[in-house]
N, C-alpha and C positions, 0 to 999 in steps of 0.2 A: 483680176489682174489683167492688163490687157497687153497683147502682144505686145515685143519689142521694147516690157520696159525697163528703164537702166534706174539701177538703183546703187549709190554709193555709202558707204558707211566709213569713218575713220576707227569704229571698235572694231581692232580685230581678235579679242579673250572672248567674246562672247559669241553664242551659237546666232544666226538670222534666222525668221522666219517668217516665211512668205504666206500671207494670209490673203482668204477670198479667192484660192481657185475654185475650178467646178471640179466633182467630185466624179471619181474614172475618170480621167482623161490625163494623158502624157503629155509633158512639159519638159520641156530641154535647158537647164540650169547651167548659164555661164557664168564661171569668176576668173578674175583676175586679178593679181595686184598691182596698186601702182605706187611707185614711190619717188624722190626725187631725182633717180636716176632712169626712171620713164614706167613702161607696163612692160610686167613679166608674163611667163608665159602662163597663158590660159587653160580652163581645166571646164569640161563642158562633161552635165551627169544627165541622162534619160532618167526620169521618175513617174510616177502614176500614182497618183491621188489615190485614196481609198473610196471603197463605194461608198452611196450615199442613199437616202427615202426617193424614192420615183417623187415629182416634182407633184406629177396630175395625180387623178384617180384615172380608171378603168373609162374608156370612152363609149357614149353611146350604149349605156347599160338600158336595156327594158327584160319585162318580165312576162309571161304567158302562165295560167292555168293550163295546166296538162293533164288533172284528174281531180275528182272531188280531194286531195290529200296532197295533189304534189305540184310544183310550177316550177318553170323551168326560165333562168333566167342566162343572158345571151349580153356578149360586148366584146367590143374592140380592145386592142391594147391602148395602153394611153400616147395618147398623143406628143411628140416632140421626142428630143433624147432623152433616154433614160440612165441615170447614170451606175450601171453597176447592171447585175445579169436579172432578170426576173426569175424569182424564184416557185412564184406561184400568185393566187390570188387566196384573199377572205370574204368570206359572204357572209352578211348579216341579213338576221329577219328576227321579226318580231312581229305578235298579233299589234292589227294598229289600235286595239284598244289599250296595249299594254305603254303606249309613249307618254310618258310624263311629261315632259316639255322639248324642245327645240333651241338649238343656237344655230346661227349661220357664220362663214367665215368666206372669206374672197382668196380666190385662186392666183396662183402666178400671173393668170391671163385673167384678171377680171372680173371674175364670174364668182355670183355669188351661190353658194350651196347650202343647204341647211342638214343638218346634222341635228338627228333626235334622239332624243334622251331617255331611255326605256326601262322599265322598269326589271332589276336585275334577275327576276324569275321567270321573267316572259321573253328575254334578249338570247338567242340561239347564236351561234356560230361554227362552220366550215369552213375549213381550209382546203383547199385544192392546188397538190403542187403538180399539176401535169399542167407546162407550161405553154403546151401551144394550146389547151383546152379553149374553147373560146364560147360553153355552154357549160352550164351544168345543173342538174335538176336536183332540188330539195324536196324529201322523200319525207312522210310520218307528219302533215301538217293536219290540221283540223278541218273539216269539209266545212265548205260555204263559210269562208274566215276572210274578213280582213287581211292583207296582211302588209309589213310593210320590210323591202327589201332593200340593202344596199353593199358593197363592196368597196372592196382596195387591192391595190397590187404589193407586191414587196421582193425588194432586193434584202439587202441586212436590215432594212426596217420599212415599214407599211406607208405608202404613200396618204395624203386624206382621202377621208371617204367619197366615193361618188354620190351624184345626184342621186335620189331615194327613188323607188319606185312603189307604187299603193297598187291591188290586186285583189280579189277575191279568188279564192279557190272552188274550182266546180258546185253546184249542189250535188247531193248525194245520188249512186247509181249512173253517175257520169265514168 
């Protein structure tokens, strides 16, 4: 919806509703009536959208081997307004032997990502809700493994996934 706009109806039994705001964010709702003896008095209500899925993923995710077992992966918040609070992030990994296939899909800004498709006995996941976190290391992986990592952010729901990141973890004695 975009600023400033006027919108008339002559139903007035039925409720309106205004569709295609952004979600969290305050909107100032005027009405009026008018009838053939002119416009009556006006009645203006502050309201707030509900939150919504963060638009992006997690920016600038990469990943580092930090022991034969464990790597430690590192990112930005996502980039642009987020509409609602962040709650935390999810981190995905999987050995990359275990990917059965891949789709890709394009971002709000363009950008194409691919998203793989893992086989559901070898696809791990954590959640991290400590929200200024902006590392965190996956602990119990198999030495000198493949692997393959990616994440999301989330308010009341998971943003898509980030760009993936491929790894091996240390040889052994490391």
């Amino acid at each position: 919806m975009t600023p400033g706009l006027e919108k008339t109806t002559e139903n007035t039994d039925e409720p309106y509703a205004i569709l295609k705001l952004k979600g969290y964010m305050y909107y100032t709702v005027n009405v009026t009536t008018v009838s053939l003896e002119g416009e009556g008095i006006a009645a203006s209500v502050n309201v707030m959208t509900q939150e919504d899925a963060p638009p992006r993923p997690p920016a600038h995710v990469n990943a580092s081997s930090t022991s034969s077992t464990s790597i430690e992966l590192a990112w930005d918040p996502p980039e642009g307004r987020i509409p609602g609070v962040i709650r935390g992030y999810r981190i995905f990994y999987t050995k990359a032997a275990g990917i059965l296939d891949q789709t890709s899909y394009t971002t709000v800004d363009n950008e194409i990502i691919t998203n793989y498709i893992a086989n559901d006995t070898t696809l791990m996941n954590e959640t991290a809700y400590d929200v200024p976190l902006l590392k965190y290391e996956i602990t119990g992986l198999e030495l000198y493994t493949k692997y393959c990592v990616w994440m999301r952010v989330f308010t009341v729901a998971d943003s898509p996934n980030s760009h993936a990141v491929f790894l091996f973890t240390d040889e052994g004695g490391k």
